[in-house]
N, C-alpha and C positions, 0 to 999 in steps of 0.2 A: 285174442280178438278184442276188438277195443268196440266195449258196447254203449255207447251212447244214449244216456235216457231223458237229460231234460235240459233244457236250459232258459234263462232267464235274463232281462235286461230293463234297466230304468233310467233315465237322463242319457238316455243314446239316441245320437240324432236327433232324427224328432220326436221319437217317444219322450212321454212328459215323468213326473214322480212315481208311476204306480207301474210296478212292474206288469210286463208282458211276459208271459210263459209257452213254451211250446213241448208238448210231450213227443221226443224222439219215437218214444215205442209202440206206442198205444195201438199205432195203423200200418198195413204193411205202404200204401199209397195215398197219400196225401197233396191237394193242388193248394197252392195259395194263393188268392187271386186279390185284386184292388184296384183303382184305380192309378194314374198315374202318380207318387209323391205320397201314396199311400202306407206306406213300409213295407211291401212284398219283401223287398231284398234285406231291408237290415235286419237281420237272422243269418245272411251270411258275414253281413261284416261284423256281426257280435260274435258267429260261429270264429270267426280267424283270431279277430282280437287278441278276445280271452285267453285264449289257446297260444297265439303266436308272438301277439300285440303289435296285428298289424290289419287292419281291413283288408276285406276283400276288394274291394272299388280304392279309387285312385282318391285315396280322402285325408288330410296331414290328420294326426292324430288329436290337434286343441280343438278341430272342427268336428269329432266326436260329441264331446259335450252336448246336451241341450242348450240351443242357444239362447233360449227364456230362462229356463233354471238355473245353467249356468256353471252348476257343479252335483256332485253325487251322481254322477258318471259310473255303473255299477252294470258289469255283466257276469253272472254265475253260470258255472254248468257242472253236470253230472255227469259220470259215466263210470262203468266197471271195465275191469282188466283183469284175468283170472284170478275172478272173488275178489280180487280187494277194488272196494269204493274210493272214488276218488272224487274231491269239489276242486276247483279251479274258480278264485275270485280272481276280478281283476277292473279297475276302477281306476279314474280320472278326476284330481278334484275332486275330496284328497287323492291322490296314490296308493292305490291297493292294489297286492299280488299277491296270494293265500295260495297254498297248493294245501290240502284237507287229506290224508289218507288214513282211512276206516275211522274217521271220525279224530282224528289227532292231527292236526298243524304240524306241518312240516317246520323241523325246528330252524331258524334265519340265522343264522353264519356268515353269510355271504350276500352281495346285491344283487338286485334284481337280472342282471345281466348273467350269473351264476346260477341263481334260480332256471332262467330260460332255458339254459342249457342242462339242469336235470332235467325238468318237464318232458324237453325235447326228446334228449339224448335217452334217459333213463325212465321214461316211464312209457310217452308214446311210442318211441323208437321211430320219429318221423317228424321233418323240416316241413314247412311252410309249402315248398314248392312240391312236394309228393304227397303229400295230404292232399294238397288242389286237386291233386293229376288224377286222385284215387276216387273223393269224396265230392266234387263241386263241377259240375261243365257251367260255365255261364256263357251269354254272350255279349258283354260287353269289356270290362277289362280283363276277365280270365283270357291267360296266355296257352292254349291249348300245344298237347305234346308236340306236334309237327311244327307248331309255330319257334319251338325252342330249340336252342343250340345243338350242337353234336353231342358235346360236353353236356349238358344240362340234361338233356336225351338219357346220355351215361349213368348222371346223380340219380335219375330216379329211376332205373331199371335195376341199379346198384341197391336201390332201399326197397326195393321189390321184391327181389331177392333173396335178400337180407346176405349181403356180401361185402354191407361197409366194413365188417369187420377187419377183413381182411386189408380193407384202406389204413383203420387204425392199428392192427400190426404190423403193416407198413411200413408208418409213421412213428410208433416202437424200436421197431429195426434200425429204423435213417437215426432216431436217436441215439442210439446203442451202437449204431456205427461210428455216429459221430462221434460217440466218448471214449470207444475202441480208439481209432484214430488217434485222437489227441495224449492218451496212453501212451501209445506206439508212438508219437511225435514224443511226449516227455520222456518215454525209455531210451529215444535215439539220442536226445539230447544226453542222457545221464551216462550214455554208451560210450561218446563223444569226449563227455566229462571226465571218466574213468580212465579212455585213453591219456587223457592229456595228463592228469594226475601219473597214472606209470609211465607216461615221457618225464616227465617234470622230477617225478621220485627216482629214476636212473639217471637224469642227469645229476642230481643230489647226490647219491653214491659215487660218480664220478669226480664230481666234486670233491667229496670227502677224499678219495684213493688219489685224486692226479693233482687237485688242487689245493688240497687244506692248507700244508705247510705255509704256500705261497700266498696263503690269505691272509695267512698267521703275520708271515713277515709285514704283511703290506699294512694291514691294522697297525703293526707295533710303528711304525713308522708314521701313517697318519697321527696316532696317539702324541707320539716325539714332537709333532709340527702342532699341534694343539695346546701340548704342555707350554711349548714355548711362546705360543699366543696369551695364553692365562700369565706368564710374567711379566711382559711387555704391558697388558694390560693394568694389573698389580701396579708395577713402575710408575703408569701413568696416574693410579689413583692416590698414590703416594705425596704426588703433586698435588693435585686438585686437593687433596685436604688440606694441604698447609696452603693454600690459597682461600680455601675456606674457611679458616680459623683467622688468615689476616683479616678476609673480606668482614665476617660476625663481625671484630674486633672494633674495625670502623665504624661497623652499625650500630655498635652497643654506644659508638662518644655522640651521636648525635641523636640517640631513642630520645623520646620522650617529647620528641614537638607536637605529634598529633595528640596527646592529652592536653599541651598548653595550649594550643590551637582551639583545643574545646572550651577550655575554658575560657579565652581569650575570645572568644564566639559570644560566646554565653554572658560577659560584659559587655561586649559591644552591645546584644542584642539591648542588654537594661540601661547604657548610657544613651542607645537610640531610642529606648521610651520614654528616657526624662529627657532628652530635647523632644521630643515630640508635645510631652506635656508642657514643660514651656515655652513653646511655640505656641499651644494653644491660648496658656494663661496670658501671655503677650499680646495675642489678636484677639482674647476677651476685655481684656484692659482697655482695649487701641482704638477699638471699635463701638466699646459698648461705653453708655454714662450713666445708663438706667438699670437695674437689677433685672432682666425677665424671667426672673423667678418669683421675686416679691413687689416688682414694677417699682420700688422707689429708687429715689435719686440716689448714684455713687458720689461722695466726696470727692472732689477733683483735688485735692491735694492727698487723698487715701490713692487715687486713681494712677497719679502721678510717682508718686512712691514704689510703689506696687511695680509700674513697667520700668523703671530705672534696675528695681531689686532682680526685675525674672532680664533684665537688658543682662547685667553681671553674670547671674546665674549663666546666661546664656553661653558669656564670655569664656568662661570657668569650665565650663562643660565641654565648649568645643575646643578649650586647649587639653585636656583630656581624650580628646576624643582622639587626636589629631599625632598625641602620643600611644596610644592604643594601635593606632594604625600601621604606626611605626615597628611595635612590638610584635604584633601578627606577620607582617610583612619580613619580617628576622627569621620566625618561627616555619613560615610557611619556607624559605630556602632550606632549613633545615628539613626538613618533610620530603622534599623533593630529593634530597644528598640521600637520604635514609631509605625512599622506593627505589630509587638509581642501584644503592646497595643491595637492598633486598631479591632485584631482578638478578644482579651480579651471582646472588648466593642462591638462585633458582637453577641460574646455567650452570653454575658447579654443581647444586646436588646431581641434576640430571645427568651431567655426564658421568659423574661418579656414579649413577644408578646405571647409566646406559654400557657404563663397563664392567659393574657388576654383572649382570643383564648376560653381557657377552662370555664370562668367565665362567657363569653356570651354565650357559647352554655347549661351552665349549668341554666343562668337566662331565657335561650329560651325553655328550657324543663319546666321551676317553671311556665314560663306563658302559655304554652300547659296543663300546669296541671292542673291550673286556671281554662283556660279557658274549658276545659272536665267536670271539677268539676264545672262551671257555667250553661253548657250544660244540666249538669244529673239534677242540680237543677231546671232549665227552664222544662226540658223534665217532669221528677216527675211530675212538677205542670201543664201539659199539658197532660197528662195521654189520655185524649178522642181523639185529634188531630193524633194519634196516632195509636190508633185503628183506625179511618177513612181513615188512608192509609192502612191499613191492608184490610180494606172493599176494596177498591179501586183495590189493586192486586187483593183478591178474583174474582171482578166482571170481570177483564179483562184477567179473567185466566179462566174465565166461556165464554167467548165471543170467544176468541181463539178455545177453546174448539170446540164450535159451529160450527166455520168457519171450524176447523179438517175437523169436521165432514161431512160437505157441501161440502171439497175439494175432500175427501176422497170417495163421493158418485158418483162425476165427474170422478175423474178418473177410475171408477167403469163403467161406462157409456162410456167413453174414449176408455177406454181398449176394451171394445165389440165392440166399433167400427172399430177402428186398426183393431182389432183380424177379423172383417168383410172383411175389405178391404185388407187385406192378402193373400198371391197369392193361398191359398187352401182355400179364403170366396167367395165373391161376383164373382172378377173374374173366378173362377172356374166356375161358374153355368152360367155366359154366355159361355165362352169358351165350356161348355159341351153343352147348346144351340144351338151355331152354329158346332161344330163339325162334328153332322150329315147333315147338310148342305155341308160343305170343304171335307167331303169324300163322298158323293154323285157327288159332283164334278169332283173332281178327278178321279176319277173311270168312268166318263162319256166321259173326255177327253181320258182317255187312251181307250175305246170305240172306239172313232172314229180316233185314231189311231192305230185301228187293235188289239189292247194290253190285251184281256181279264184277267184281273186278278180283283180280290178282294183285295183293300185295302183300309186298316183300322190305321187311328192314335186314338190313343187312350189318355185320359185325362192328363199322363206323357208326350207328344206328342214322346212317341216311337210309331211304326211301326208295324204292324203284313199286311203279306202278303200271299195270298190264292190262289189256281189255282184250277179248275176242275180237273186235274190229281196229282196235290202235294199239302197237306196241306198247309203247311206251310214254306217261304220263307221268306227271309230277306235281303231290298236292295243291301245289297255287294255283293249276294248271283249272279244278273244280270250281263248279258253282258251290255259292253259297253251302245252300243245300246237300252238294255233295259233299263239301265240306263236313257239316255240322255228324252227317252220315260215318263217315270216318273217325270222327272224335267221339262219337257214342261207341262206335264199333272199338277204339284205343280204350275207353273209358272202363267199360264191362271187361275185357281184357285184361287190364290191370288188376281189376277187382278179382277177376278170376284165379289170377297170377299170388295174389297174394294171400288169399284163401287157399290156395295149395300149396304155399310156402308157410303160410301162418306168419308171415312178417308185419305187414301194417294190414290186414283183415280189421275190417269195420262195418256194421251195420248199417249204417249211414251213408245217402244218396239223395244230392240237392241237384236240380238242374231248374237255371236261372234262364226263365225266356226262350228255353230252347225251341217251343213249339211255335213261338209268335212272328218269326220270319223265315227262320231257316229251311225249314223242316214243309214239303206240301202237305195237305190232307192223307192219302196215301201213307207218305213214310212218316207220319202220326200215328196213325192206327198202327203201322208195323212197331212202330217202336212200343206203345202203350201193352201190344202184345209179349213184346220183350220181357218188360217190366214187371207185368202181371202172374207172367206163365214161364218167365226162365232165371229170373234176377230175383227167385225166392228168400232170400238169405238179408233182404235189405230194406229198412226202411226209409221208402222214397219221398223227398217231399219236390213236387214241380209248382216253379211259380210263376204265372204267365198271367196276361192279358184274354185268356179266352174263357173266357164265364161257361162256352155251352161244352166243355168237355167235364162240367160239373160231375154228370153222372156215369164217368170211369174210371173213378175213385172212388176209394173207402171213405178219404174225409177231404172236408173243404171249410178252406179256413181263409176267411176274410178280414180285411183290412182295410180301414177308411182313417180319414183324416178331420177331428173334431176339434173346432177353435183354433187349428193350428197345431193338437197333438195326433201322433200315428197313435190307433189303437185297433188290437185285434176285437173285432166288434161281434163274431161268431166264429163257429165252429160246429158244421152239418156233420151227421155220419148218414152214407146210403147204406139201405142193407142188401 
């Protein structure tokens, strides 16, 4: 049983910094009453959060926060599970998710998504949507039993029960079949394999007994047509050397121009600095009469002399030059004769490597041929070793076989089991077990709330409903009211169901608004008698609009709305 003792909440909705508490156990019956916008409800949605991390009411989770504070978003709670204590943080701005047990922090390995599902799976033994179904009626967004699927119907009479397990050996199974399977698909494959190896290995012996000789001949004879490829080639390189030894020969009478050419470069470049320098001295003289360096006057007959001396110069130089040009222009033909050759003695090496090339791939096939025609003679004279591998596949293709067979009987056995714990095997035939039990129930609570109808869920967990005056009804078919009648009667039922199953049993019972529309005066009083005199086991907290049912409960606990924060502002006890 899952006993719920306290819980607590600060920067949630419109609670402001200073935490609100509510003691789960203190009272068996408990109203909480406010105004409207007053915080009656957020206690259910810190109730889910914490727990599930998701409100009760239809609210994204950034609009948790306090919207003045802003962050430190923080709801605690407590609760036991045989003897051991258990705290549950869990916060927004920063991000907090603590699970607490007997006072040691659960150690973090894993994200928050990992966590949820210990909580879930491993501690409560209970989702979000059967928690509601167990512990909460409201009337506004709670999705009440009837209102939900077939399916969903299924989930939660399934964790009522406590018969998911059988879902997750299930789901065990479907795996284990599926790796059975795959098994048996890689043993057919290796079955498959094995045969083709002993097709593959008697035609090898065949080989050897009908064919060797004739492989023998045929190899020596490829061999014969290769050797004589390797001469021909030979032949051919015989040529190409003495073609390459004339072509070098040529290369060697004309080496040597691209060094003269350098250096031949390397004078031009310094007889094109000294015309350049006397070009300038030239158009210093020609132009200039004044010094502007020292601004005085040049001598016109220093002046004169001077451009006469760099005119010569000039003369001298460019008949040098003019010979130079001459010399390069010889040398550079030579250069051109010398790559002309050079290309010549490329195309010769290549083909002398390209029939090199040819003569070693063709002596690497003479000794692959050897060596096959060595093989066939070795194998011939091994004849039995041969067949003993043949034996060998047989036996391991006989053995696979077996194992097929053995895999094949499992998954045979596999499969009926699966096909058992299938939500139409085993499940079913308890669920049809207790069903007359959950609709005796039902029909007993809505008894003692005045409600005389017959009904009946049935193995699909659809509905059929019955009256002494009308056959046949169907819940949307009810008022409000008789609605809300029904969902207490399903609600106490469940609770009932799981306290004698001990599966998700909890002490804890909130009902949100139930009495402020649905419900006449009348079936008020029946219910509050419910509550008081037959639903011992639970404490109840109802939060409504009606101030004057103050004094039908143990405690009454108010909530108003100061500056803009919710705060519980009391807490009566009648006695």
């Amino acid at each position: 049983m899952i006993t719920f003792q306290k819980i607590r909440w600060k920067n949630f909705l419109s609670t402001g910094n200073q935490f609100t508490e509510i003691d789960f156990e203190e009272y068996n019956t408990n109203l909480i009453i406010g105004t409207n916008g007053a915080g009656k409800s957020t206690m259910l949605d810190a109730l889910t959060f914490v727990l599930f991390n998701k409100p009760f009411r239809k609210i994204n989770k950034p609009q948790l926060v306090n919207a003045q504070n802003e962050r430190d978003c923080l709801v605690e709670i407590e609760f036991e599970i045989n003897t051991r204590q258990y705290v549950v943080r869990r916060g927004i701005k920063p991000n907090v998710f603590d699970i607490v047990v007997n006072g040691t922090e659960l150690h973090r390995e894993a994200d928050d998504r990992a966590m949820q599902r210990v909580l879930e799976d491993n501690i409560l033994k209970v989702n979000y949507k059967s928690f509601t179904q167990i512990v909460i009626l409201g009337s506004s967004t709670f999705v009440p039993f009837m209102q939900l699927t077939c399916a969903n119907r299924r989930e939660v009479i399934e964790d009522l029960l406590d018969i998911r397990i059988f879902s997750l050996m299930n789901n065990i199974l479907k795996d284990k079949l599926r790796t059975q399977k795959e098994q048996v698909k890689s043993m057919d494959l290796k079955k498959e394999t094995l045969k083709d190896k002993m097709k593959m290995q008697q035609n090898f012996i065949d080989e050897l007994e009908n064919r060797g000789k004739q492989n023998i001949e045929g190899n020596n004879s490829k061999i014969t047509k290769l050797m004589s490829e390797v001469d021909e080639y030979l032949k051919e390189n015989t040529k190409l050397q003495e073609d390459l030894q004339n072509t070098t020969k040529q290369q060697k009478e004309v080496a040597g121009a691209r060094q003269k050419l350098s250096k031949l470069n390397t004078l031009r470049g310094k007889l094109s600095a000294k015309v350049s320098a006397v070009t300038k001295e030239h158009k210093f003289f020609t132009e200039n009469t004044v010094c502007p360096t020292c601004t005085q006057d040049i001598e016109e007959s220093f002046r004169l002399n001077k451009i006469d001396d760099v005119q010569n110069t000039a003369k001298e130089l460019k008949e040098g030059f003019d010979e130079l040009e001459s010399t390069i222009q010889f040398e550079q033909e030579r250069e051109r004769q010398f790559n002309a050759l050079s290309k010549e003695i490329t195309n010769l090496t290549h083909g002398i490597s390209q029939n090199n090339t040819r003569v070693s791939g063709n002596q690497r096939q003479i000794r692959d041929l050897e060596q096959e025609i060595q093989t066939i003679t070795e194998n011939l004279a091994n004849r039995n070793t041969e067949h003993e591998k043949l034996d060998e596949f047989k036996s391991n293709l006989q053995q696979t076989i077996e194992y097929l067979a053995d895999k094949k009987q499992e998954i045979v056995y596999h499969d009926f089991a699966y096909s058992l714990l299938k939500d139409d095997g085993v499940k079913t035939k308890i669920i049809k077990k207790y069903l007359p039990f959950i609709n005796q129930q039902v029909n007993r609570y809505l008894q003692m709330m005045d409600f005389y109808i017959n009904f009946h869920l049935d193995e699909e967990f659809k509905e059929t409903v019955k009256s002494p005056i009308h056959e046949d009804f169907s819940y949307s078919s009810f008022s409000e009211g008789e609605k809300m009648r029904i969902d207490l009667a399903l609600l106490f039922t469940w609770r009932e169901v799981a306290r004698v199953k001990n599966s998700v049993n909890t002490n804890l019972l909130i009902m949100d608004e139930v009495f402020d529309s649905s419900l006449d005066g009348f079936g008020t009083d029946e219910f509050l008698k419910i509550i008081r005199y037959i639903i011992k086991d639970a404490n109840i907290f109802v939060i409504s609009h009606k101030q004057d049912m103050r004094d039908k409960f143990e405690s009454v606990i108010m909530f108003d709305k100061i500056k803009g924060f919710s705060r519980k502002i009391s807490s009566d006890v009648n006695s």
